[in-house]
N, C-alpha and C positions, 0 to 999 in steps of 0.2 A: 421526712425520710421516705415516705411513701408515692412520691412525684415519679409519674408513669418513666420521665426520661430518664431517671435515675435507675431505678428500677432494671428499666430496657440497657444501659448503660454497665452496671454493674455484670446485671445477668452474663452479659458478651463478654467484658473484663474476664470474667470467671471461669467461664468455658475456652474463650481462649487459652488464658494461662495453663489451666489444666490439658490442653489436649498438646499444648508445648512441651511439657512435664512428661507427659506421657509418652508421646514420638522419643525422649529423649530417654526410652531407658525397655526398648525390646515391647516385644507383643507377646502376652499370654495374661488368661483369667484368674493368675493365680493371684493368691490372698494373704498374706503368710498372718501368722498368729499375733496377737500382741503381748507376746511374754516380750518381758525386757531383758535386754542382755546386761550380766553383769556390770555395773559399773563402780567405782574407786568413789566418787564424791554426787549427789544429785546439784541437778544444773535444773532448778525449776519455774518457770516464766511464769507470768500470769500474764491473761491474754482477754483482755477487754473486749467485749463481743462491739463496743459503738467505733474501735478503733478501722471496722471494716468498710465506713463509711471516709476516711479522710486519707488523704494523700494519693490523690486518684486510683481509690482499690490497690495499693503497691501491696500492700499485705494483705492475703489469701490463702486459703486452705492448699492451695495449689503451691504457691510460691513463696513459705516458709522454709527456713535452713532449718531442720528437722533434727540434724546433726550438731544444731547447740542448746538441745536439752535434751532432758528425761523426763520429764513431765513437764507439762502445760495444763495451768490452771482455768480453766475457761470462768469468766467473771465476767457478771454475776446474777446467782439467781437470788429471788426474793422469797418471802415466805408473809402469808397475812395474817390475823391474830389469832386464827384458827389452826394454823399448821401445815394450811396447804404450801405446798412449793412451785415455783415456775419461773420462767425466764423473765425480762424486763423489755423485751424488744423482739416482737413476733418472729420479723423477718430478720433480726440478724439470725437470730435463734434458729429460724427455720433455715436460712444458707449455710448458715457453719456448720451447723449441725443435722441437719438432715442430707444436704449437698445441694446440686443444682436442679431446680425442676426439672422434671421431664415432660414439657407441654403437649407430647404426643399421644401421652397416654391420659389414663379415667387420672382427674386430681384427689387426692397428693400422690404424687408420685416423684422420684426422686433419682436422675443418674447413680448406679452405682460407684460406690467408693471414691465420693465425689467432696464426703462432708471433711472437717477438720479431726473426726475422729478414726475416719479411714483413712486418711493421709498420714495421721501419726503411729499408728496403728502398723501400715506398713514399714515405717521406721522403725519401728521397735518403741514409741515412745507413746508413755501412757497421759491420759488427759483427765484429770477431775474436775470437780464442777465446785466452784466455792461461791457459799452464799451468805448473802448479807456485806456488809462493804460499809464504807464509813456513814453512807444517807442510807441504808436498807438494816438497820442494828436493831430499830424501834420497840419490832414485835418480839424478839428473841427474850425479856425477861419475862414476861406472863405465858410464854409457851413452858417454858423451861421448867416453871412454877407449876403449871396446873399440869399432873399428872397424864390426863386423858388427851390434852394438847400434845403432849411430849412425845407420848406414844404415836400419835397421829403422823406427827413429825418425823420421827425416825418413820414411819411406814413410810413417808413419802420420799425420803432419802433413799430406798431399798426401789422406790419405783421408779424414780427418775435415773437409778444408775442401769435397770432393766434399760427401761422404756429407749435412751441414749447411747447404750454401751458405756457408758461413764466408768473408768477404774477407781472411783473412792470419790469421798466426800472432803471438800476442806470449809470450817466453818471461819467463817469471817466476821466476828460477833466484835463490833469498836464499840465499847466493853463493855465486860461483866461489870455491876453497880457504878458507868458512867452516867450518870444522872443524865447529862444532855441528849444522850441518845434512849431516854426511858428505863436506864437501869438504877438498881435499887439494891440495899445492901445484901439482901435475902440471896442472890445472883451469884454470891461467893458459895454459899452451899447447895443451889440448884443447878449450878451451869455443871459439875461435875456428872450430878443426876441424870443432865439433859444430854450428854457428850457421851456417857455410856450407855444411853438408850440406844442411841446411833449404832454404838460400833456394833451391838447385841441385836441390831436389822438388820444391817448390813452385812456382816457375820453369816446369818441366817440366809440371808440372798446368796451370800457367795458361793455356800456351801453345794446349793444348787446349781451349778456351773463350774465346781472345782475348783474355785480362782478365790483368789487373797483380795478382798477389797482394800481399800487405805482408808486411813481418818488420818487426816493431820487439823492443824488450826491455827489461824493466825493471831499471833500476839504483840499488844504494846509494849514499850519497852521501859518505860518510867516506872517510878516506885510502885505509886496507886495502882499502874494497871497491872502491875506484877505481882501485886501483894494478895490483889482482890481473886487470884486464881490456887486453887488448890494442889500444888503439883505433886506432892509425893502423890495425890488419890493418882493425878491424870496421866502420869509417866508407864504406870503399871498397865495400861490398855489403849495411849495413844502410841500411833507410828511415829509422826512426827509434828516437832513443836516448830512454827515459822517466824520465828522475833523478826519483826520489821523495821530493823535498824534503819533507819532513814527518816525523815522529818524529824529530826532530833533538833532543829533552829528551822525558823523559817518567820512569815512578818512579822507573827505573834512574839517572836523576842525581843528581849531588850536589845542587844547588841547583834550585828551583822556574824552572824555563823555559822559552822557549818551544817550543811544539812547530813551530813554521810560522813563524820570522821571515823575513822577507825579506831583511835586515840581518844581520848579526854582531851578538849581544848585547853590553852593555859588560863584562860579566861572564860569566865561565863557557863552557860549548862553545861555539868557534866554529866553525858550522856554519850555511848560511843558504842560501835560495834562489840570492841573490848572490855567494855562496863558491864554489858548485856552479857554477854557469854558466862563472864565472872559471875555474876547474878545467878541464873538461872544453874550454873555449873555447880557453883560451891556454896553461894547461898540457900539456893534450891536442890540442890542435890539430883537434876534432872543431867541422865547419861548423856554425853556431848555426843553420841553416835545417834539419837536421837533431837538434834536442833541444827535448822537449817536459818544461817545466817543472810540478812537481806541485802540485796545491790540495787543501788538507783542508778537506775538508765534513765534518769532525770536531774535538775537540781533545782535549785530556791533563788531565783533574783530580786533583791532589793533594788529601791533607785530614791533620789534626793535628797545624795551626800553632799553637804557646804564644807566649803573652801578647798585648800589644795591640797592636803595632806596627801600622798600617792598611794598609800594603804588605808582602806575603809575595814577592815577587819577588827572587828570588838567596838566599830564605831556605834554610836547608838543615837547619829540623828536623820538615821533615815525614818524615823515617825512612823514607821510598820506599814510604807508604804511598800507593794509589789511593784515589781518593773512589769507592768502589763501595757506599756507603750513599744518597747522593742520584742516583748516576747507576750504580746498580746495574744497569738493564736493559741501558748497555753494558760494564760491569763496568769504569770509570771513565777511557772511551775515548768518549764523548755525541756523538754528532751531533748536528750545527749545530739541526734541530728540536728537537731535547730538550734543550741547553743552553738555549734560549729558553723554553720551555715551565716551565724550574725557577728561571730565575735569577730573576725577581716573586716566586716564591715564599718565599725561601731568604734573602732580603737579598741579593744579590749586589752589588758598585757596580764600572763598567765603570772599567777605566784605560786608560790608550793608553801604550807606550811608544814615546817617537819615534827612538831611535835605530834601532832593529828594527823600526819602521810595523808594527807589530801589536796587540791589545788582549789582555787578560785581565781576567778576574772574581775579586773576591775576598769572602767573605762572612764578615767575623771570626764572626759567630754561630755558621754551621756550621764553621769554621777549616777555610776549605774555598778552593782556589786554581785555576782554571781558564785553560789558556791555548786560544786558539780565534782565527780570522778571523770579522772580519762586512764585512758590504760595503765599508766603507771601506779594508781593507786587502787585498781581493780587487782592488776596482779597484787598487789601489795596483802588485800585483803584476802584473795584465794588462797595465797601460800600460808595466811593464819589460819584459814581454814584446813589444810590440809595439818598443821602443825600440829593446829591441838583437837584434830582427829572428829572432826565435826561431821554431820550425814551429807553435809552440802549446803546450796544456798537459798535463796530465792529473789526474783526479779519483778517490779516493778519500773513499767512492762514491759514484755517480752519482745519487742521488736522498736524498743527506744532510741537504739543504738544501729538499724538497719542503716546504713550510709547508700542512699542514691547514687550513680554513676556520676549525676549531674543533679541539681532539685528539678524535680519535677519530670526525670525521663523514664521513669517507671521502670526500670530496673537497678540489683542493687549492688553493690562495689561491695560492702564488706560489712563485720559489725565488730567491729573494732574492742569495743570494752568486753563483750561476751568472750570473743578470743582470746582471751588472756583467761578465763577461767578453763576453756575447752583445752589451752595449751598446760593448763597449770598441773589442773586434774588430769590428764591425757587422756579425755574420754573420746579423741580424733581417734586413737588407735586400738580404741574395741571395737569387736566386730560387731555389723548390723544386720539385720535380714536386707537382703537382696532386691531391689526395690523392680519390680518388672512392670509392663503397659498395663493399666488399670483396662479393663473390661468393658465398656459402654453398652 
């Protein structure tokens, strides 16, 4: 990622879009604040700093729809077994978030209002920094454990939201006592330990600047990983809780399903957006104003299904093989663009299953099985959201569903699944601050 012509490449990508953006909204140095304006439901992305490397720079600080969230998770930072914190990727880290060099001046130096936190910032939309992620989980139970680590830890959360403007922390610990990621049973009574150090630095930092930091965190959705967390302690001091409804099927099952039902399948894992909720709501007794339900702007393709049956659904002899030959680029994990982009090509034919209000594609040709959301079953899930009175959502990731003009003309036509929560929630029609010519 460091190849001079990439580098030279990108850099020009960025600044042009940006000075595009900017012609197109007035001249003056103003800056407006990043309170956020009211809103009825959060609409929150997560936004992968390595995703600024693909799709010839289409997605940029500059030329995000800013208007289909409220927050933006920036992922992910890591932490080493001492407690320190920091980014995984110098220079995405240093573009998104510092902005575009400015090679005229003594280095670092940096274009004003150029990073991804001044871009949302003028939107009205706030950006956290979540750390740890399903390979960065490691260190998170011997920090959490040893007291003088933990402390260290939350100092470092208090300095990286200085140091960034970051508005809050989201921790992304795949899981407390998961063994395979280094946790241990002990993890059920320290990760609360470790969760209220944070908010109690964080706290303290904010108080310093007036402003309300956030804690949220994200959670698995299966018994074990729901069991192993302490909720009455952690509802009384977190903002909010992020259930990641999604990977609920995928190779690791027995049978082809889905990855994102909103339902209980009639068959096989039951696991579903409406399982989760139930859980955490009346098992857990955690306020539904406080859980923000998840939306895949991706999906799960399986592939080599025998003979002809025309539904592979609850089939179980695709041998937990991924379809990493048609959807190889995300090694058989496609965002919502790219499953679009192949299913015309591929034969695909759309089914709905209405138990579980979801669709999947199945292509007997390539013996190829795809489960995924399209708009109809996004709205489906926003309007449960709004039903049973939930704080919002959360997205993996946040520009899944960016629809190209054309693939590959660098600009974008639409995002189609998002739109159905922006329309549902009607966060089109609250107001935003004023977006005027950024400053140079």
């Amino acid at each position: 990622m460091k190849n001079g012509k990439l580098i030279l490449m990108t850099l020009i990508a960025l600044i042009s879009f940006s000075a595009l953006w900017s012609q197109a909204n007035g001249k003056s140095d103003f800056k407006s604040s990043n309170a956020q304006a009211p809103v009825a439901k959060q609409i929150i992305g997560y936004f992968p700093s390595w995703q600024m490397y693909k799709r010839n720079n289409l997605v940029n600080p500059a030329m995000l729809d800013y208007s289909r969230y409220t927050i933006l998770n920036y992922s992910f930072f890591k932490t080493d077994t001492n407690g320190n914190v920091g980014g995984t990727d110098a220079w995405a880290d240093s573009m998104l978030l510092r902005g575009i060099p400015d090679l005229g001046r003594p280095q670092p130096a940096y274009y004003p209002n150029t990073s991804l936190i001044d871009h949302a910032h003028l939107h009205g939309v706030k950006v956290m920094v979540s750390i740890g992620g399903w390979t960065l989980s490691d260190n998170f139970s011997r920090i959490a454990e040893d007291p003088i680590k933990r402390a260290h830890f939350a100092h470092e959360c208090a300095r990286i939201l200085q140091e960034y403007q970051f508005d809050g922390i989201d921790i992304d610990w795949e899981y407390p006592t998961f063994a395979e990621h280094s946790g241990r049973a002990i993890d059920r009574e320290t990760y609360p330990v470790f969760m209220k150090a944070i908010r109690d630095s964080i706290d303290a930092y904010g108080k310093t600047i007036n402003t309300k930091m956030l804690l949220t965190g994200a959670y698995g959705t299966g018994e074990k990983q729901m069991a192993a967390i302490k909720w009455d302690v952690m509802k009384e001091f977190m903002d909010y809780f992020n259930m990641m409804t999604y990977d609920s099927n995928g190779p690791w099952s027995d049978d082809a399903n889905h990855n994102s039902p909103l339902y209980n399948p009639s068959k096989g894992y039951q696991g579903s957006m409406d399982q989760t909720f139930k859980n955490i709501t009346q098992k857990y007794h955690v306020p539904a104003e406080k859980v923000n339900l998840g939306i895949a702007l991706y999906g799960r393709a399986l592939r080599g299904f025998n003979g002809t049956e025309p539904v592979a659904l609850f089939r179980n002899d695709h041998q937990h093989k991924v379809d990493d030959v048609i959807f190889a680029e995300h090694e058989g994990m496609p965002q919502y663009y790219n499953i679009m982009e192949e299913a015309g090509k591929h034969g695909y034919k759309e089914y709905w299953d209405d138990v579980s209000k979801v669709p999947y594609l199945i292509s007997q040709e390539e013996q190829s099985f795809v489960s995924y959301d399209n708009p109809r079953s996004v709205k489906l899930k926003a309007e449960y959201v709004v039903a049973n009175k939930c704080a919002g959502v959360i997205m993996w990731d946040s520009y899944g569903d960016y629809m190209e003009t054309k693939p590959g003309s660098g600009f974008v036509a639409g995002t189609p699944l998002v739109d159905e929560l922006v329309n549902t929630f009607g966060t089109d029609k609250l107001p935003r601050p004023r977006i005027k010519k950024i400053w140079y």
